[in-house]
C-alpha positions in Angstrom: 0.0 0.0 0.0 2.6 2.2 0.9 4.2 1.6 -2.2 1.3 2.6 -4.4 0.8 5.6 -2.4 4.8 6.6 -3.2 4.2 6.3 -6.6 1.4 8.3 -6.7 2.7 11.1 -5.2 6.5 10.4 -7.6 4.0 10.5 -10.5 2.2 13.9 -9.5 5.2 15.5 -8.8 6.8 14.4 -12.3 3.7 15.4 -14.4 4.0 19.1 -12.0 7.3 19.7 -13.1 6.7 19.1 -16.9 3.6 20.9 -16.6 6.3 23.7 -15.2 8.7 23.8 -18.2 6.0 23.2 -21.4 4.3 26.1 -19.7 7.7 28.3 -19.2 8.7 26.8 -22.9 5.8 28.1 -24.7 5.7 31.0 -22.8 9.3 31.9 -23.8 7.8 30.7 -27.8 5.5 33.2 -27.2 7.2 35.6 -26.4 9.7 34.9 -29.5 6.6 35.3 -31.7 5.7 38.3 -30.8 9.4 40.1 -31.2 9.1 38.5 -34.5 6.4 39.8 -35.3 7.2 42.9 -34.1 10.6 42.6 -36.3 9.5 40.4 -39.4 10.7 41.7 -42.8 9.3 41.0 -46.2 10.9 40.5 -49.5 10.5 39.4 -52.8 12.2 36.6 -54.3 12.8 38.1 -57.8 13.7 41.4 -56.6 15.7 40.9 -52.8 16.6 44.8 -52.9 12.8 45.3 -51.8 12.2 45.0 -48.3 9.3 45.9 -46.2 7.0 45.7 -42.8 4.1 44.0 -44.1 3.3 41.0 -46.2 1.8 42.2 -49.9 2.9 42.6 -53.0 6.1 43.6 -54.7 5.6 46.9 -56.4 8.3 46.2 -59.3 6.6 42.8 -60.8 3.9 41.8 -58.5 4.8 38.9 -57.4 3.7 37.8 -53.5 6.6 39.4 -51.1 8.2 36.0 -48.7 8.9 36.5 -44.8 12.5 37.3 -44.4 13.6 35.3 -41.2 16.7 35.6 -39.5 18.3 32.2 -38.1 21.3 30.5 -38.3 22.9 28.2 -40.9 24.7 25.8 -40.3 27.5 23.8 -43.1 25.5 22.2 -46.1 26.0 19.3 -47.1 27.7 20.9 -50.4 30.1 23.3 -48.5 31.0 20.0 -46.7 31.6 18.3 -49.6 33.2 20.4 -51.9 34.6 23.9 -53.0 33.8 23.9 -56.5 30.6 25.4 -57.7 30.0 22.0 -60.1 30.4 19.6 -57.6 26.3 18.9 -56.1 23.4 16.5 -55.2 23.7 15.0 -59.0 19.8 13.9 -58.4 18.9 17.6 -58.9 18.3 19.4 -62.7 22.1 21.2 -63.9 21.5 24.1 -64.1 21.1 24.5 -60.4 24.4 23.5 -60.0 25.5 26.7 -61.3 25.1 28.8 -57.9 26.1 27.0 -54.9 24.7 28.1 -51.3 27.0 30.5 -50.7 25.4 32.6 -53.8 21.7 32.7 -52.6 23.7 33.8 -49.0 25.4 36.6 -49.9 22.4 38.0 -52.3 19.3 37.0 -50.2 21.3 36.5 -46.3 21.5 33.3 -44.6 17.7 33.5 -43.9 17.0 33.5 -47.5 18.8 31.2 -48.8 15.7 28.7 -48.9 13.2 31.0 -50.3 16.1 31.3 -52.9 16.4 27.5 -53.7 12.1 27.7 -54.0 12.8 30.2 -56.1 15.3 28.6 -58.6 12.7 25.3 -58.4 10.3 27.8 -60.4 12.9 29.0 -63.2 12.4 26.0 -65.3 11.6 25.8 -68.4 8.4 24.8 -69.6 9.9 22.1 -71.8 12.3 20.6 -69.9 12.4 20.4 -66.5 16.2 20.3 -66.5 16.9 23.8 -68.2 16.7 26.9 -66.5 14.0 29.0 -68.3 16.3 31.6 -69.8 17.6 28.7 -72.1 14.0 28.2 -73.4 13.7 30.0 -77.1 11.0 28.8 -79.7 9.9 25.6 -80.2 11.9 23.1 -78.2 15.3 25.2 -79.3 17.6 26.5 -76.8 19.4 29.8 -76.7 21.9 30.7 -74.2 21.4 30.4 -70.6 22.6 34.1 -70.2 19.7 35.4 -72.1 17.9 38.4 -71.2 14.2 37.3 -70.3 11.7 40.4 -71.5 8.7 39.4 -69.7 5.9 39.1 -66.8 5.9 36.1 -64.6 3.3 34.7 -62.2 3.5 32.1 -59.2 0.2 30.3 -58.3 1.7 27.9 -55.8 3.8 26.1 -57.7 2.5 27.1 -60.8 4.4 29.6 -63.1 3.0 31.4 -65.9 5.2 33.5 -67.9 3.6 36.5 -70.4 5.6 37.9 -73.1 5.6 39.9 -76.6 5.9 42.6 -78.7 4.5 45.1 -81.0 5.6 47.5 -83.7 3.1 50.3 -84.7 5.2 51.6 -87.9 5.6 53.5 -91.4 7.7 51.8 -93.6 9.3 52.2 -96.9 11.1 50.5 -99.5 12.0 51.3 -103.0 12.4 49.6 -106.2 9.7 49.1 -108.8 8.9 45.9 -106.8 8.6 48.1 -103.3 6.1 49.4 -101.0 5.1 51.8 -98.0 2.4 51.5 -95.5 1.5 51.8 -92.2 1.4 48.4 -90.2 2.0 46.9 -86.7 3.7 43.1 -86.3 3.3 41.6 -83.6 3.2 38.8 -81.4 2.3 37.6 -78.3 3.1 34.3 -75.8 2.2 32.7 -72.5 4.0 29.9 -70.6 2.5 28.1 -68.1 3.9 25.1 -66.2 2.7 22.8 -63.4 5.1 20.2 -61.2 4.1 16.3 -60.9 6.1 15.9 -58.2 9.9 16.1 -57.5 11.2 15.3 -60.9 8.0 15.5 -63.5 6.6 19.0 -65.0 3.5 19.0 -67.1 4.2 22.6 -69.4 2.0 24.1 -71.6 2.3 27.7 -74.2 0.5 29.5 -76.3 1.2 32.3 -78.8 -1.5 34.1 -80.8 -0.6 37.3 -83.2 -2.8 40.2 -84.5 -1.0 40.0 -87.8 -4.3 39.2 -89.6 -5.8 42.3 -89.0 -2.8 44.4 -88.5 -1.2 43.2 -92.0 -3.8 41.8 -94.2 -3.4 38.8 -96.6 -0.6 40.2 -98.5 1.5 40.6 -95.2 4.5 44.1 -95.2 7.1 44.9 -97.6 9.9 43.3 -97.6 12.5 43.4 -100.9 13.8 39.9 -101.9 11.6 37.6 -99.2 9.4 34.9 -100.5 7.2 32.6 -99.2 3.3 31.1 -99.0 0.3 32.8 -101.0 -2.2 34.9 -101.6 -5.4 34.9 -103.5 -3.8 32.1 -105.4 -0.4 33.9 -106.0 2.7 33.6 -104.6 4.0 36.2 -102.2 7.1 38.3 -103.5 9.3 40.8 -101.9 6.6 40.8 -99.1 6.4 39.2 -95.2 3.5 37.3 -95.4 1.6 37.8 -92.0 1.8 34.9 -89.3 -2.1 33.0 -88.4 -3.8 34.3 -85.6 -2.8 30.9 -83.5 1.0 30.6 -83.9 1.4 27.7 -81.1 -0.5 25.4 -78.8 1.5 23.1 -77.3 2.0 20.6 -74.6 5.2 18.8 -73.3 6.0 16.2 -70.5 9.4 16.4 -69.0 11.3 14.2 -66.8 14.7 14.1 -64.8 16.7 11.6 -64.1 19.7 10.5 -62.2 23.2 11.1 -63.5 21.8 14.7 -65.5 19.4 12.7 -68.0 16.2 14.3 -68.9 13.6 13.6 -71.4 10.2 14.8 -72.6 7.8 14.6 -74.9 6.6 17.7 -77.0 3.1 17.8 -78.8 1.7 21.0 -81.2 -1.1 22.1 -83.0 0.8 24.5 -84.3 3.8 24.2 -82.8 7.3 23.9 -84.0 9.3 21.0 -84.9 13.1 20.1 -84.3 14.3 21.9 -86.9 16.6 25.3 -87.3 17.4 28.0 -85.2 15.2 29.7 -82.7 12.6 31.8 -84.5 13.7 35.4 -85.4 11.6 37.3 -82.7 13.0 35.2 -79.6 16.2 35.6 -80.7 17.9 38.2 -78.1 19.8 39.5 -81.8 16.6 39.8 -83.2 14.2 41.0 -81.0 14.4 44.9 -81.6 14.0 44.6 -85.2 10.2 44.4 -86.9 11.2 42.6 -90.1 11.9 39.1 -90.4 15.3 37.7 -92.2 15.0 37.2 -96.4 16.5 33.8 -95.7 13.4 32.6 -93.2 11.8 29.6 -95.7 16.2 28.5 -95.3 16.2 28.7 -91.7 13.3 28.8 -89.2 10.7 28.8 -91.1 9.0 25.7 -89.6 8.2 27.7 -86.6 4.4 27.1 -87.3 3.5 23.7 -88.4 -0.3 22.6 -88.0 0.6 19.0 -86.1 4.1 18.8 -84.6 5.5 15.8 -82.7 8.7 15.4 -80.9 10.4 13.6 -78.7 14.3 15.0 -76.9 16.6 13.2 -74.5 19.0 15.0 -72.7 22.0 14.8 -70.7 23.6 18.0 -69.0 24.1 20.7 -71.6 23.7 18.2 -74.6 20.5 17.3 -76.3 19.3 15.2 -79.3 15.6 15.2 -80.4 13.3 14.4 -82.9 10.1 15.5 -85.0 7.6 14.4 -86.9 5.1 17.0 -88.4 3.4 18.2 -91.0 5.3 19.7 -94.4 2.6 22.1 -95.9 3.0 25.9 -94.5 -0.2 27.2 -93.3 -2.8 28.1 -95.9 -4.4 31.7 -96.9 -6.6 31.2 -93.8 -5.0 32.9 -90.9 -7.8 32.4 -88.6 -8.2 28.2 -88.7 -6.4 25.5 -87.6 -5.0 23.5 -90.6 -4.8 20.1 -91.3 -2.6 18.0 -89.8 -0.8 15.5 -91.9 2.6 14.5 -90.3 4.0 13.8 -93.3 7.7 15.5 -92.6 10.9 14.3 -90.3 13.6 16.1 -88.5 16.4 16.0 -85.8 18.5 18.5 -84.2 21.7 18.3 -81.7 22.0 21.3 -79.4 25.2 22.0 -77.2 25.1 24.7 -75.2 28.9 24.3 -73.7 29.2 27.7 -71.6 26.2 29.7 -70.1 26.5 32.7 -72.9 27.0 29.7 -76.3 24.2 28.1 -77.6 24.6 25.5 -81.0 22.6 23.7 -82.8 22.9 21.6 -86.0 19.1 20.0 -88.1 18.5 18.3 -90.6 14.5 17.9 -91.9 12.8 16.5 -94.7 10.0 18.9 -95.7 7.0 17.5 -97.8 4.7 19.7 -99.7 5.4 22.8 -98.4 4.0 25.1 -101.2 0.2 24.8 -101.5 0.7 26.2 -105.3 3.1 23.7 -106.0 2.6 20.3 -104.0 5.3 18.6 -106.0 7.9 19.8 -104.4 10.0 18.5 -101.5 13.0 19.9 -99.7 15.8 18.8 -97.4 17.2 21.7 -95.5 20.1 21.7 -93.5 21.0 24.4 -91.4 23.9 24.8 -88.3 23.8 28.0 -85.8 25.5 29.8 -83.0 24.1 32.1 -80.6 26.5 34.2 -78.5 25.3 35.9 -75.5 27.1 38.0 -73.5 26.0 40.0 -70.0 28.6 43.3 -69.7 26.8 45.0 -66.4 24.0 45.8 -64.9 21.1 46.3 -67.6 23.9 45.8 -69.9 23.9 42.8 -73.0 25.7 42.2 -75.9 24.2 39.2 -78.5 25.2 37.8 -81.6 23.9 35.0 -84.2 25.2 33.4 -87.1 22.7 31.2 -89.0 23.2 29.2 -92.2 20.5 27.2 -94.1 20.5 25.0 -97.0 17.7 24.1 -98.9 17.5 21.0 -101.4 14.4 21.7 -103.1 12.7 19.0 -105.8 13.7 20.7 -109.7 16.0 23.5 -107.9 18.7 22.2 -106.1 20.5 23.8 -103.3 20.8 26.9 -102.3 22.2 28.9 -99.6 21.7 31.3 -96.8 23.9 32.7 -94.2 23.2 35.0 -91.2 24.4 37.7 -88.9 22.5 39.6 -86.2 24.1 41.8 -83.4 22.5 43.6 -80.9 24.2 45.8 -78.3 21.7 47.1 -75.6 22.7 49.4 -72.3 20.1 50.7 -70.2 17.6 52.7 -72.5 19.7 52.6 -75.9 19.9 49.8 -78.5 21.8 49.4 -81.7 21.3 46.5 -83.9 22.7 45.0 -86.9 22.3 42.6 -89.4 24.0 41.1 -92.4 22.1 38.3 -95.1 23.2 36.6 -98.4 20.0 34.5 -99.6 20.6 32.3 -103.2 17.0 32.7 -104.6 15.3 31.0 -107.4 13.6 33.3 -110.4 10.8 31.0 -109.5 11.0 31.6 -105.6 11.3 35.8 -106.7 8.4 35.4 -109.4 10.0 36.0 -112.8 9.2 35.8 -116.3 8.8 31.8 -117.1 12.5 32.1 -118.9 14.4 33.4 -115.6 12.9 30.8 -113.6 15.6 28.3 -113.2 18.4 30.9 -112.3 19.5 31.6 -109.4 20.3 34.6 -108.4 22.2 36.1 -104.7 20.9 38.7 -103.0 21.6 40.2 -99.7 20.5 43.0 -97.1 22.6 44.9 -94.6 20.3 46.4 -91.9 21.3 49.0 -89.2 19.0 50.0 -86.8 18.6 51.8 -83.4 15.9 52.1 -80.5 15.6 54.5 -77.9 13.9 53.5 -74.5 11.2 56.2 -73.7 9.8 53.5 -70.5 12.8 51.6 -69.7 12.4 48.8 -66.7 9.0 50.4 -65.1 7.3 47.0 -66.4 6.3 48.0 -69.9 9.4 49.4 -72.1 8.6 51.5 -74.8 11.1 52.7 -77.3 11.4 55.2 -80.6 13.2 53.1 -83.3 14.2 54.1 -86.5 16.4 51.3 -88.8 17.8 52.0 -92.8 18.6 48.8 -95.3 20.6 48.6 -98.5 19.3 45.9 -100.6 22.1 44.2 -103.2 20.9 42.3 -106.5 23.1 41.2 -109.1 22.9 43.4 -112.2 20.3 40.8 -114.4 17.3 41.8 -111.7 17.4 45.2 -112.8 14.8 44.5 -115.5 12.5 43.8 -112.2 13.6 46.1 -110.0 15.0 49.1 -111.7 18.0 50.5 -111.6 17.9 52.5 -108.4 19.6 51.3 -105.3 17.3 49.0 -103.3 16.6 50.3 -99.7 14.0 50.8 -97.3 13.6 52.7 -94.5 11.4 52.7 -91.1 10.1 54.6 -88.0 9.0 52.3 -85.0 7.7 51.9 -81.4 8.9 49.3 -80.2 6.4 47.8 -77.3 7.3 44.8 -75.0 7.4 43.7 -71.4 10.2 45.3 -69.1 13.3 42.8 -68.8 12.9 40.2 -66.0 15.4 39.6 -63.7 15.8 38.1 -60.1 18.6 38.1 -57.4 21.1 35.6 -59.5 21.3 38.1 -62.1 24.4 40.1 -60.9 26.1 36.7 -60.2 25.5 35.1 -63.5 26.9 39.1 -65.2 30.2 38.4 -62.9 30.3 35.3 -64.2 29.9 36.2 -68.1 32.6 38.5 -66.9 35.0 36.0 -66.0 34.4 34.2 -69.2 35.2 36.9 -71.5 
């Protein structure tokens, strides 16, 4: 009895003193609450320079501002493990590895260093789950990770949804007999949405749409020495034809590996198949100037296919992929969807071996492109190289050399080769660009007898935009750019004998560049490159 009365009173007195300390404990919690409260900061993960008092929004792009917590941090794993920035957990995507911990530290402070990482997990691409999104260009192609990214993003949880574009309300002019002046627009404009399946699968998803139906008409702007596609049941000459008002729908499933393998899967309708360079407008050489390259149907002009297929395996910077879609360019009809046929291959290698390189070699069989002329098949070859290079803040210098060979059915092959330049710091922007196209008499339209010649032509563009809005979320810039068109002496009976030129005034009309807290890190490291 005496025992059971001992152990009553032992067990009382335990439960009273842990009753004591969890009541002195949460009491002390308490306590640390509320001077946290009374001390808790908020930033924002794409801009870290913006802290404030109270939870909200960040007033540069909107996004939800993160409680910035002190605490400390004790030796990752990484740090443990290694110096070097390449050495990491090899389960997680590459281009991660590219800023160890000590980055995120010194830009966001030790408390931020997570909110960075959760950050970085939302900079995929929509693809491919392994590339960071400022490698994503058109299609499935890849441009350099250095890229500048001109454009509005969104976080819904985990969801991200990316909006970008451009317009350019113009006048433009260009001589010859075969020339043209008008007042137009071009334009485009893109969202990218993505959704995680877990740790290492992403479900993505785009869509781009353009007003060019409206804002060029059938006939499309002039544009001395391009070809390509119909009107009214003639072939377009020395004209841009316009784009359709659905430019891409696409799909993709991605998935990571072990060892730095990915893969996905890549479905559009329109979309664009493994084939060529990125598209003209999301080149970062390209994207200040309105027109589109005389060598287009030799390089990217794929880049809107009505039933694309493809399927890409990657491992680190390297990847090989594959397409099948449909050969025949979209019809006069720029407002339906067009049948699909998948009747057309191609494959493409892509290396990007440094952050600020991007290259790409493709081959694709094309069948039936021209709707006039449905006997005709072509296998074009082309090989690229996109240099990007960061020089400071707000600061980039890229470059592109394209070359594109077409094997058509009666013609042969002919060639076309590329350069682009484009030097932009802070609210100024001069561009440049250099093209030698071999053309057909029947790609320019002439007489049945000059038909089967082939004739070179080129264009030398020089161009320059000044930022009016510069980095207040939408920039808006005055442009003006001047061409010299050369012909070989035997077009003059087409073209006259003046000099061929055209001139333009532009706004230029796009989202602000986006950035986030890495971005001075990845400059000092395009830096150390050069």
């Amino acid at each position: 009895m005496r025992k059971h009365i001992a152990a009553i009173i032992a067990s009382a007195l335990a439960l009273s003193v842990t009753n004591t300390v969890i009541a002195q404990h949460s009491h002390r919690e308490h306590d640390y609450d509320l001077e946290q409260e009374e001390t808790q900061k908020y930033t924002c993960l794409m801009h870290p320079e913006v802290i404030t008092d109270q939870p909200g929004n960040c007033p540069k792009c909107g996004m939800k501002l993160v409680p910035l917590k002190e605490k400390k941090r004790g030796t990752s794993n990484v740090e443990r493990s290694t110096s070097k920035v390449g050495a990491m957990d090899p389960n997680r995507p590459s281009h991660e590895h590219e800023h160890p911990p000590s980055v995120a530290v010194a830009t966001y402070g030790a408390a931020g260093e997570h909110e960075h990482e959760k950050m970085q997990m939302s900079m995929h691409s929509t693809i491919d789950l392994a590339d960071p999104m400022s490698r994503e260009g058109s299609g499935t192609s890849w441009i350099p990770d250095s890229s500048p990214m001109y454009g509005r993003m969104f976080m819904f949880g985990e969801n991200m949804l990316m909006l970008h574009g451009a317009i350019f309300p113009r006048y433009t002019n260009v001589s010859t007999r075969r020339g043209d002046d008008r007042i137009d627009a071009p334009n485009w404009f893109m969202a990218m949405f993505s959704h995680p399946l877990g740790d290492s699968t992403q479900f993505g998803s785009r869509l781009m749409m353009s007003l060019d139906p409206l804002t060029e008409g059938g006939r499309g702007y002039p544009l001395l020495f391009q070809t390509g596609e119909s009107w009214n049941g003639e072939a377009l000459h020395d004209r841009q034809h316009p784009h359709d008002l659905f430019d891409e729908l696409s799909f993709s499933l991605s998935q990571t590996f072990e060892h730095d393998l990915s893969a996905y899967v890549y479905f559009g309708y329109p979309g664009e198949p493994a084939l060529g360079p990125p598209a003209f407008m999301h080149r970062p050489s390209a994207m200040d100037d309105p027109d589109a390259p005389i060598g287009h149907h030799w390089q990217d002009s794929t880049h809107i296919t009505f039933g694309v297929a493809t399927l890409g395996a990657q491992w680190r910077n390297v990847k090989l992929e594959g397409s099948i879609f449909t050969g025949r360019e979209p019809d006069e009809d720029r407002y339906d969807f067009d049948r699909p046929r998948f009747d057309s291959y191609s494959g493409r290698l892509s290396w990007n071996p440094t952050r600020n390189l991007a290259l790409q070699v493709s081959y694709g069989y094309i069948k039936s492109p021209e709707e006039l002329h449905p006997e005709t098949k072509i296998h074009r070859t082309t090989a690229s190289a996109i240099y990007n290079l960061p020089l400071g803040r707000d600061t980039n210098w890229s470059n592109t050399f394209v070359w594109g060979q077409n094997n058509a059915t009666e013609e042969g092959k002919t060639q076309s080769f590329l350069i682009e330049s484009n030097y932009q710091r802070g609210r100024n922007t001069v561009y440049f660009r250099w093209e030698r196209v071999q053309k057909s008499g029947h790609e320019l339209v002439l007489d049945e007898a000059d038909e089967s010649e082939i004739f070179p032509v080129s264009g030398y563009t020089l161009g320059y935009v000044r930022d009016l809005s510069h980095g207040k979320g939408i920039d808006i810039g005055l442009g003006t750019q001047f061409t010299i068109n050369d012909r070989p002496d035997s077009l003059d009976r087409y073209y006259g004998d003046d000099l061929g030129y055209a001139f333009q005034f532009f706004l230029r009309i796009r989202p602000s560049q986006h950035s986030h807290g890495a971005h001075e890190h990845s400059e000092h490291v395009a830096g150390m490159e050069k």
